[in-house]
C-alpha positions in Angstrom: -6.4 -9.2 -28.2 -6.2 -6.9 -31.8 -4.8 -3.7 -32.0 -8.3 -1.8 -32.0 -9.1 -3.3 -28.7 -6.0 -2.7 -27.1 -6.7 1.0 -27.8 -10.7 1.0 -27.1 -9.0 -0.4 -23.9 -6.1 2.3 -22.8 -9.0 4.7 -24.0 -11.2 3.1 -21.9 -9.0 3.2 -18.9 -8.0 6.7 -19.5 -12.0 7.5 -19.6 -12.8 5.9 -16.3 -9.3 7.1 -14.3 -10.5 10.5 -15.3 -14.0 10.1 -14.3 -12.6 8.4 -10.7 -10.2 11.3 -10.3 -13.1 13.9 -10.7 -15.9 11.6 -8.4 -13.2 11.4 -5.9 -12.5 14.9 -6.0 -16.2 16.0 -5.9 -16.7 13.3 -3.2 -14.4 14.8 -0.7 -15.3 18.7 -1.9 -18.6 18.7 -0.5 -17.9 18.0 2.5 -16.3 21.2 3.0 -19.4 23.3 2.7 -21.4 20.5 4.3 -19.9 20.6 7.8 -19.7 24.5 7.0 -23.1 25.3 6.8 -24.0 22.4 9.3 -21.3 22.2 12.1 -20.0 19.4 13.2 -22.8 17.9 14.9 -24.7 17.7 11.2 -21.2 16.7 9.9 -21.3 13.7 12.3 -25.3 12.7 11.2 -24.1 12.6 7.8 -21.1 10.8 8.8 -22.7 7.7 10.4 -24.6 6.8 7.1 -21.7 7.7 4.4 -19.7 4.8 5.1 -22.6 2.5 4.5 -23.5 4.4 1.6 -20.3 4.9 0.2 -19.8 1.1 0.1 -23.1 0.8 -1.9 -21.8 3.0 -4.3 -18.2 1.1 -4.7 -19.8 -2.2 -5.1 -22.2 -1.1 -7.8 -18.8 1.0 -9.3 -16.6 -1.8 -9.0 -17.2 -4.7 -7.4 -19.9 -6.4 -9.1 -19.6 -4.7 -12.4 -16.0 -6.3 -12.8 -17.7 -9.3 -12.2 -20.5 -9.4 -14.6 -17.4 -7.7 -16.7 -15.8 -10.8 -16.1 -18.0 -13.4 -17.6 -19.1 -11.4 -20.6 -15.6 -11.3 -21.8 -15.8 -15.4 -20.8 -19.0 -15.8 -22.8 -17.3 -13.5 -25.9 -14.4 -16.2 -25.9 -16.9 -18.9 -26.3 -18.5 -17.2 -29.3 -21.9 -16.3 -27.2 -23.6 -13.4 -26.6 -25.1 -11.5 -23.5 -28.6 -12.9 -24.1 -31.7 -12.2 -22.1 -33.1 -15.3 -20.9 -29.5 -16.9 -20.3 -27.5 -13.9 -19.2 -29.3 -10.6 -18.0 -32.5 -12.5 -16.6 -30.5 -14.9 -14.4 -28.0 -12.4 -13.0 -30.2 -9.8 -12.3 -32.7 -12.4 -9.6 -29.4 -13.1 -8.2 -28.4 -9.6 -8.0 -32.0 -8.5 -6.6 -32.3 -11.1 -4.4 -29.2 -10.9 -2.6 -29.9 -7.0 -2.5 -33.2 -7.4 -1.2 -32.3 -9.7 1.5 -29.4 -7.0 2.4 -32.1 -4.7 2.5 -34.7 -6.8 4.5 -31.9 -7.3 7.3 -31.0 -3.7 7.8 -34.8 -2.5 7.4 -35.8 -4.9 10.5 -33.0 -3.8 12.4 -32.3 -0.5 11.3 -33.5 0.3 15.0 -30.9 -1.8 16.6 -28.7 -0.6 14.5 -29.0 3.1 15.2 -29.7 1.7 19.2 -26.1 0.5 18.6 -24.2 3.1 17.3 -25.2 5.2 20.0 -28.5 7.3 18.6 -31.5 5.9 17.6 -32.3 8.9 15.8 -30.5 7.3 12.6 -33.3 4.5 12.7 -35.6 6.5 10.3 -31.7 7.0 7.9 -31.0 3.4 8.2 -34.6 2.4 6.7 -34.4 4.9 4.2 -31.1 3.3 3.2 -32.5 0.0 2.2 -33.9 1.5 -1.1 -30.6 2.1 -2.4 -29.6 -1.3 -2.1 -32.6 -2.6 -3.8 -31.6 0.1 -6.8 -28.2 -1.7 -6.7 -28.9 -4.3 -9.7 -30.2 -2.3 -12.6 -26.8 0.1 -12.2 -23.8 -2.9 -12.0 -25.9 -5.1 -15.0 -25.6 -2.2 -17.2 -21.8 -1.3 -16.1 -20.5 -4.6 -16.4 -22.4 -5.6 -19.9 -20.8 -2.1 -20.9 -17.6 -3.0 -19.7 -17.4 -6.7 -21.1 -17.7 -5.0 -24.3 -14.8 -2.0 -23.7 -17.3 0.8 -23.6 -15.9 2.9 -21.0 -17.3 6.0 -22.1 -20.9 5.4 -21.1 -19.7 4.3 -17.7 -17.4 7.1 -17.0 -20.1 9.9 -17.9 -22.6 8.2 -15.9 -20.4 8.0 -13.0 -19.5 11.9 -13.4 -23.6 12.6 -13.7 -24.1 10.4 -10.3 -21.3 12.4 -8.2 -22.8 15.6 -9.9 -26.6 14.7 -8.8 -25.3 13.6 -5.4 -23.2 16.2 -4.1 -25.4 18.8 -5.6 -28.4 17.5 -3.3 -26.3 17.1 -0.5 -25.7 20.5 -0.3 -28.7 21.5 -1.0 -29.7 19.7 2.3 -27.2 21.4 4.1 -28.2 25.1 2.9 -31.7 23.8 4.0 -30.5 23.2 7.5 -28.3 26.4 7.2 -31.6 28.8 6.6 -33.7 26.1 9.2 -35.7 23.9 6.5 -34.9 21.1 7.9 -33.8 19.6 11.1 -29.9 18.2 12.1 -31.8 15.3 12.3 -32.8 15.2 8.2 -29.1 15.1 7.1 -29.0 11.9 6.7 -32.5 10.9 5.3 -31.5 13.8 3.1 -27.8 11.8 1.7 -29.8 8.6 1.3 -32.1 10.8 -1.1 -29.4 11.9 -2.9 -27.9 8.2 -3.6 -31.0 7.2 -4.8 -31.2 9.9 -7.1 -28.1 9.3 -8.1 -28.9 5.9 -8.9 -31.8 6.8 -10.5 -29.3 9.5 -12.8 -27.0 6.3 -13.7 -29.7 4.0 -14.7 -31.7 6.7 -16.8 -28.2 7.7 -18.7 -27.1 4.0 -19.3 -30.6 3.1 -20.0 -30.3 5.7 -23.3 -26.3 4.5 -24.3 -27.7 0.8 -24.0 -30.4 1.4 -26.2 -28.0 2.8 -28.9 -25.2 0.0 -28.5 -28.0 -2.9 -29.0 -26.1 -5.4 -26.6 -28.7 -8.4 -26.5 -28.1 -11.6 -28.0 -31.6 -13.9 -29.2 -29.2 -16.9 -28.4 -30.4 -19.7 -25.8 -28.4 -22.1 -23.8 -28.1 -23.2 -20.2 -27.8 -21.1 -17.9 -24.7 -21.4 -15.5 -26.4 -20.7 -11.9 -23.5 -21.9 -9.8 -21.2 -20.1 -12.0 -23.0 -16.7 -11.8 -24.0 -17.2 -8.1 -19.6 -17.8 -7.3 -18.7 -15.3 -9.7 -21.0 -12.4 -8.4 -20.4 -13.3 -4.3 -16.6 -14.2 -4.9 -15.1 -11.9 -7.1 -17.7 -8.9 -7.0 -17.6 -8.7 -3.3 -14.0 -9.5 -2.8 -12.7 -7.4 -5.4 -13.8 -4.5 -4.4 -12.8 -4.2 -0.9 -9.1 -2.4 -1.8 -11.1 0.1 -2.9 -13.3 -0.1 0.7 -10.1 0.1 2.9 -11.1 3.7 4.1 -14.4 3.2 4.5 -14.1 0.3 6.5 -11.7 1.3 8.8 -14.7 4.4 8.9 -17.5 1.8 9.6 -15.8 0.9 12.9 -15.9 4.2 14.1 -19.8 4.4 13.7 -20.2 1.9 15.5 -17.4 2.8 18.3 -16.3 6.1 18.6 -19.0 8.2 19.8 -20.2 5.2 23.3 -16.1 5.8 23.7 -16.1 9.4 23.6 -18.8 9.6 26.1 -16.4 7.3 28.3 -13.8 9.6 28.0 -15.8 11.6 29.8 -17.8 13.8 27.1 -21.3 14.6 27.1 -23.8 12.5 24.1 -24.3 15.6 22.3 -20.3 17.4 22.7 -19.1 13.1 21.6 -21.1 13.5 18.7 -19.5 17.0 17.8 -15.8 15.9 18.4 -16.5 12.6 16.2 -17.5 15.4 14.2 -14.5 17.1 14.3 -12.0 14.0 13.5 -14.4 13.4 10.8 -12.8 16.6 8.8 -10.1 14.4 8.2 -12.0 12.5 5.7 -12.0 14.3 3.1 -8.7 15.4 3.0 -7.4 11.5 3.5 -9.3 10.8 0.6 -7.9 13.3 -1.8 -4.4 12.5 -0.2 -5.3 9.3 -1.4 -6.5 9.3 -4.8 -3.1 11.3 -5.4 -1.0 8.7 -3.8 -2.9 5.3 -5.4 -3.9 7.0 -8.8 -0.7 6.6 -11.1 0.0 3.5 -9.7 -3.5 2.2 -10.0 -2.9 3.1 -14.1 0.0 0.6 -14.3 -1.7 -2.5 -12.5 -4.1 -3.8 -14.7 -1.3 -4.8 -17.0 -0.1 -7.1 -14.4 -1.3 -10.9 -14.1 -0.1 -14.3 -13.2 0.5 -15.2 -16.9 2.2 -11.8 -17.4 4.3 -12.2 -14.5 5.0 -15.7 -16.0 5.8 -14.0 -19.7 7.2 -11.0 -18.8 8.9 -11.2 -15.6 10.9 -8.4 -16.0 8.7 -6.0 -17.4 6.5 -6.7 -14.8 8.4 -6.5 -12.0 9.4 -2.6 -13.5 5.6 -2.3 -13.5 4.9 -3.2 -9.9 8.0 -1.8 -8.5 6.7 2.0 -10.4 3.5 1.3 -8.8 5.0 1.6 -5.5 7.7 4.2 -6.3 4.5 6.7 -7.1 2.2 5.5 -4.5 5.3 6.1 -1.6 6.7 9.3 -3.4 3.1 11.3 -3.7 1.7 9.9 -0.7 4.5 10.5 1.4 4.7 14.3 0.1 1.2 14.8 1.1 1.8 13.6 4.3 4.8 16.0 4.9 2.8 19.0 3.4 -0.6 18.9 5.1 0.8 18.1 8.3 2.6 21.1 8.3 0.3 23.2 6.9 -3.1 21.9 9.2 -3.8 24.9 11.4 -4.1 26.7 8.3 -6.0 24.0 6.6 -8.3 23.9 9.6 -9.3 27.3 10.2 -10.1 27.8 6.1 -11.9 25.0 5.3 -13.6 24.3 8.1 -13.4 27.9 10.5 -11.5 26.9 13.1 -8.9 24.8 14.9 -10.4 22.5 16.2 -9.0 18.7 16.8 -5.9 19.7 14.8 -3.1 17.7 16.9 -5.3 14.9 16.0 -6.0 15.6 12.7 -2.3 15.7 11.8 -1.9 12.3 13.2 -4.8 10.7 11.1 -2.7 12.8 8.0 0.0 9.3 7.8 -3.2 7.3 7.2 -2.8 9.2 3.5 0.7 7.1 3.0 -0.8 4.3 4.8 -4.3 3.7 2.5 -2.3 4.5 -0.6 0.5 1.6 -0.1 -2.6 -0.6 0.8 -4.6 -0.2 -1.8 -1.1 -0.3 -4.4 -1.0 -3.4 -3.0 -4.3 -5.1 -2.2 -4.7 -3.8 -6.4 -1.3 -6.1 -6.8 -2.4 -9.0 -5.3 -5.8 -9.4 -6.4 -4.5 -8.9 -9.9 -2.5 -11.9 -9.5 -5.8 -13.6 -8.1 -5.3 -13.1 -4.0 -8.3 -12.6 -3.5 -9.6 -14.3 -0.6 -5.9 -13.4 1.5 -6.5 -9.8 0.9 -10.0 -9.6 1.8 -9.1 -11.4 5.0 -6.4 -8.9 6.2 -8.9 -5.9 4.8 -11.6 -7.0 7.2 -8.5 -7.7 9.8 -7.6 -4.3 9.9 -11.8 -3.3 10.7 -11.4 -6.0 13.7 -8.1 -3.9 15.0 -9.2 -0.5 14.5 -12.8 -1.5 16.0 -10.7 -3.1 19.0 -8.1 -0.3 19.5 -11.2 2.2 19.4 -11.8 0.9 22.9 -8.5 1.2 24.1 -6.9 4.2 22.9 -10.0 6.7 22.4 -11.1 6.1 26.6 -7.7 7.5 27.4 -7.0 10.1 25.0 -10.3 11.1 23.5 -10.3 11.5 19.5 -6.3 11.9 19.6 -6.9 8.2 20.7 -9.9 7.5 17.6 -6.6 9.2 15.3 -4.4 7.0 16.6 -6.2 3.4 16.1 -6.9 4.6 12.5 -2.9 5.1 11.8 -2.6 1.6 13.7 -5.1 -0.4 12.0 -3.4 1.0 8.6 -0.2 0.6 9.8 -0.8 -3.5 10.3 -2.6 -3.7 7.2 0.4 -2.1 5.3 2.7 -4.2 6.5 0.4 -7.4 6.3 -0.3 -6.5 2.1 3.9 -6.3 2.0 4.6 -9.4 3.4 1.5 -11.6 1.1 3.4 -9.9 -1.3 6.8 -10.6 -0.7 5.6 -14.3 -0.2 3.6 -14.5 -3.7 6.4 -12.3 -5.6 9.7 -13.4 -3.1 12.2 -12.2 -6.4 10.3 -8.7 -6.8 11.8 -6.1 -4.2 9.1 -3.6 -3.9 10.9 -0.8 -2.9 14.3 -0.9 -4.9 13.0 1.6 -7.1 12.8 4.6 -4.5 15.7 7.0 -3.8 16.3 7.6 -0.3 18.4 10.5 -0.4 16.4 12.4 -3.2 13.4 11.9 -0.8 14.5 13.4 2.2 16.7 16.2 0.7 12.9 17.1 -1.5 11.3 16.7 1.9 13.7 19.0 3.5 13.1 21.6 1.1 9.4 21.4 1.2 9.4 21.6 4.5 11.8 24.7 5.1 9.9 26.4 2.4 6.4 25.8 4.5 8.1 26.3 7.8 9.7 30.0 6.6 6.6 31.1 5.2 4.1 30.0 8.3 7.2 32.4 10.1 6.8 35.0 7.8 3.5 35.0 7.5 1.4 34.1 10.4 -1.8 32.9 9.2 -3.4 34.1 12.1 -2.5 37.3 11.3 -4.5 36.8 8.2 -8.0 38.8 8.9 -10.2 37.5 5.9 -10.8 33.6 4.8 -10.4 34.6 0.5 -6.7 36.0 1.8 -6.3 33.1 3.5 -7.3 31.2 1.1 -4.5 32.2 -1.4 -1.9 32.0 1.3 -2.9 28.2 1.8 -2.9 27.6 -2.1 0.3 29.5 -2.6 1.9 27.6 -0.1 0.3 23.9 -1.1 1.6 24.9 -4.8 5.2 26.0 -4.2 5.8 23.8 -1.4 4.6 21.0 -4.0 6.3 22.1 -7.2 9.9 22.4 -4.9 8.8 18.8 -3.6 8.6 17.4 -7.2 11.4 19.7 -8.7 14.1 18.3 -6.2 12.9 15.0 -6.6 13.5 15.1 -10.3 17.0 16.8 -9.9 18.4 14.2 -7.8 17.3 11.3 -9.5 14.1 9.8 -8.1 12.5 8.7 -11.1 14.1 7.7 -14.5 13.2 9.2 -17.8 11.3 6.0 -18.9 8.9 6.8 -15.3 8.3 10.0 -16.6 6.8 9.2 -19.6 3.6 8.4 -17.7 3.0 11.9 -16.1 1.4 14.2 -17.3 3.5 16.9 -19.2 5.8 14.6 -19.7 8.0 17.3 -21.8 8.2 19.9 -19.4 9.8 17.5 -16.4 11.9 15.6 -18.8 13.6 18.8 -19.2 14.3 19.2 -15.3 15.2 16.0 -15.2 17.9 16.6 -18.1 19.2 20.0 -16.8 21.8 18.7 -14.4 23.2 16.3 -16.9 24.1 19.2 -19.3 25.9 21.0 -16.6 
């Protein structure tokens, strides 16, 4: 690879980290004002179809663009060009055909389906959702030919325009419901709207950026069906599923928690409201997430087989950082918002609601970030078909533990198989890990004592302050509002602050963060003492 792209790609990496930092953040933000203006009976209707749509919209981000990706940079090596009639023709039948027969399926049953989740009233949702399937093959063409070529930029922007589009309709739909527009049962026919017209955003924008690039070769030559057809099912479906982990393990509870609920010994209609409830979580698992996987995410694409092979010992700094900032954020985040739920309850969502159960479904934060760290490792270093297996494992436990736990102990119980179902998956990753990589000890890296003195101060900080200051003493939600941030902020900054002063990270880990100056300076206080 030259110099120039080497740097179109760390620019290009930098482009779409950013733009997967601000989806993910504007992902989980709505849903803030959604169940707000809704309740948590329209929280729930939106609920049952985002996990369906939300794995749409990663394969079409990164699943089968990585793919098509994938054998442009093959067909670049071989001196050929993207051409239509042997490259974009071909692979967008077998992209529309193996939507459309995704979409035929669910349209025929989408009454089953909502029969079997436990309220046909979704039937009308899941039809609707077919459409953005069928949408799915003009997006990931255009991403991949874009990212075969290193052009990031186009991708990232498009991305950012989707999430805008989306969320902003979304909540729309829920100010509709708010002033009684539209019914609780709209929500959802309302969200698949808005992922079409998100859809329709992306192609429209990467429409006018591949019109400028002029990507299409004139060139003829056999066309590779087995090749694309294994390519696009193998490594576009597969590789994407570290990035489903959450939304799989979310899929189950469609399907599950609400007929368990009701076994518990709720009513239909209060079920629905208390999956509502334990569905809060979701956003904040999400954010907890992309802060505990993000940094580590950054450093993996360096590391392959024939890098491992090459440059075992740079790699194995690599991968070992890539766990020492997955376990270190993640873990902090954990801490923090499990002490500080009630608080987080009652201002984002007005009450308290489900909040012992809430703070157990917090660990899943720790648990989906060391997951995805590393399913990211393993497929990297072409696991493919192991991980995929354990990711749809964990679906199988958590759709099975649904039925034991949540009977008994209600949604504390729906909590509880999540954190299990992560917990096994976790460990599974570690060991396929330790057996591919037996000389690479993951966790060498990470200071215990620095870890749990930063934790103790964190959490004697939030502890003396929630004494201090009783939040329910707190009369209006902006005041409360500033108590939570003020709290998050400090309690963060002492988190980090002790962690750099006793040593967690070195001064080459550093390097990566951003203002890299500022803790570099913490970090070389004590040794001038």
């Amino acid at each position: 690879m030259t110099r120039n792209e080497t740097n179109k790609l760390v620019k290009g990496a930098l482009f779409l980290t950013l733009a997967g930092i601000i989806g993910k953040i504007l992902s989980a933000g709505y849903r803030i004002p959604l169940q707000n203006l809704t309740g948590d009976l329209g929280f729930y209707m939106y609920q049952q179809i985002y996990p369906l749509l939300g794995m749409i919209l990663i394969l079409s981000l990164y699943g089968f663009p990585s793919a098509i990706s994938k054998m442009v940079v093959e067909l670049r090596a071989e001196r050929k060009g993207p051409s239509f009639h042997s490259f974009y023709l071909p692979i967008f039948l077998i992209l529309f055909v193996m939507a459309g027969l995704v979409s035929v399926v669910i349209f025929l049953n989408a009454e089953r389906i909502a029969i079997f989740t436990g309220d046909v009233r979704l039937t009308k949702t899941y039809k609707w959702a077919t459409i953005v399937f069928l949408l799915v093959p003009f997006t990931v063409l255009l991403r991949g030919v874009f990212q075969g070529h290193l052009l990031m930029k186009p991708i990232a922007i498009s991305q950012v325009g989707e999430q805008l589009v989306r969320v902003s309709m979304i909540i729309l739909a829920a100010y509709l419901f708010f002033i009684n527009k539209i019914s609780i049962d709209q929500i959802g026919e309302m969200a698949v709207f808005a992922s079409i017209l998100g859809a329709f955003t992306v192609i429209v924008m990467l429409r006018f950026y591949f019109r400028k690039a002029a990507l299409v070769s004139q060139e003829r030559y056999d066309i590779p069906w087995r090749y694309y057809i294994r390519t696009l099912c193998l490594f576009g479906v597969v590789s994407s599923m570290n990035h489903m982990v959450l939304l799989i393990i979310q899929f189950a509870d469609v399907f599950t928690l609400v007929p368990h609920l009701v076994d518990y010994g709720l009513s239909e209609t209060r079920a629905m409201a208390a999956k509502g409830v334990l569905d809060r979580g979701q956003p904040l698992i999400q954010l907890g997430t992309v802060l505990g996987s993000s940094f580590a995410l950054t450093l993996i694409p360096t590391i392959t087989t024939t890098n491992l092979q090459k440059n075992q010992s740079e790699m194995k700094d690599h991968l070992q950082s890539a766990m020492l900032y997955s376990f270190y954020l993640a873990a902090g985040a954990v801490i923090g918002l499990v002490l500080i739920f009630p608080e987080t309850n009652a201002l984002l969502f007005q009450d308290t609601q489900g909040t012992r159960s809430l703070q157990i479904i917090a660990c899943a934060i720790l648990l989906s970030s060391l997951a995805i760290t590393c399913a990211s490792i393993l497929q990297s270093i072409g696991s493919f078909k192991r991980t995929a297996f354990y990711i749809l494992g964990a679906f199988v436990i958590k759709w099975f533990a649904n039925g034991v736990f949540v009977p008994f102990w209600g949604i504390a119980g729906g909590a509880l198989s999540t954190v299990l179902s992560l917990l096994l998956l976790t460990v599974a990753l570690l060991c396929e890990l330790k057996r591919q990589l037996p000389d690479i000890k993951l966790f060498q890296k990470i200071n215990g004592l620095a870890f749990v003195i930063a934790s103790v101060g964190m959490s004697g900080f939030i502890i003396i302050m929630r004494l201090a200051f009783p939040f329910s003493e707190i009369a209006s939600r902006s005041l409360l509002l500033c108590y939570v941030m003020g709290i998050v902020l400090m309690g963060g900054f002492i988190y980090f602050i002790l962690l750099l002063r006793f040593r967690a990270f070195t001064e080459k880990e550093l390097h990566v963060l951003p203002f890299q100056r500022l803790w570099i300076k913490f970090y070389k206080r004590r040794d001038d003492k």
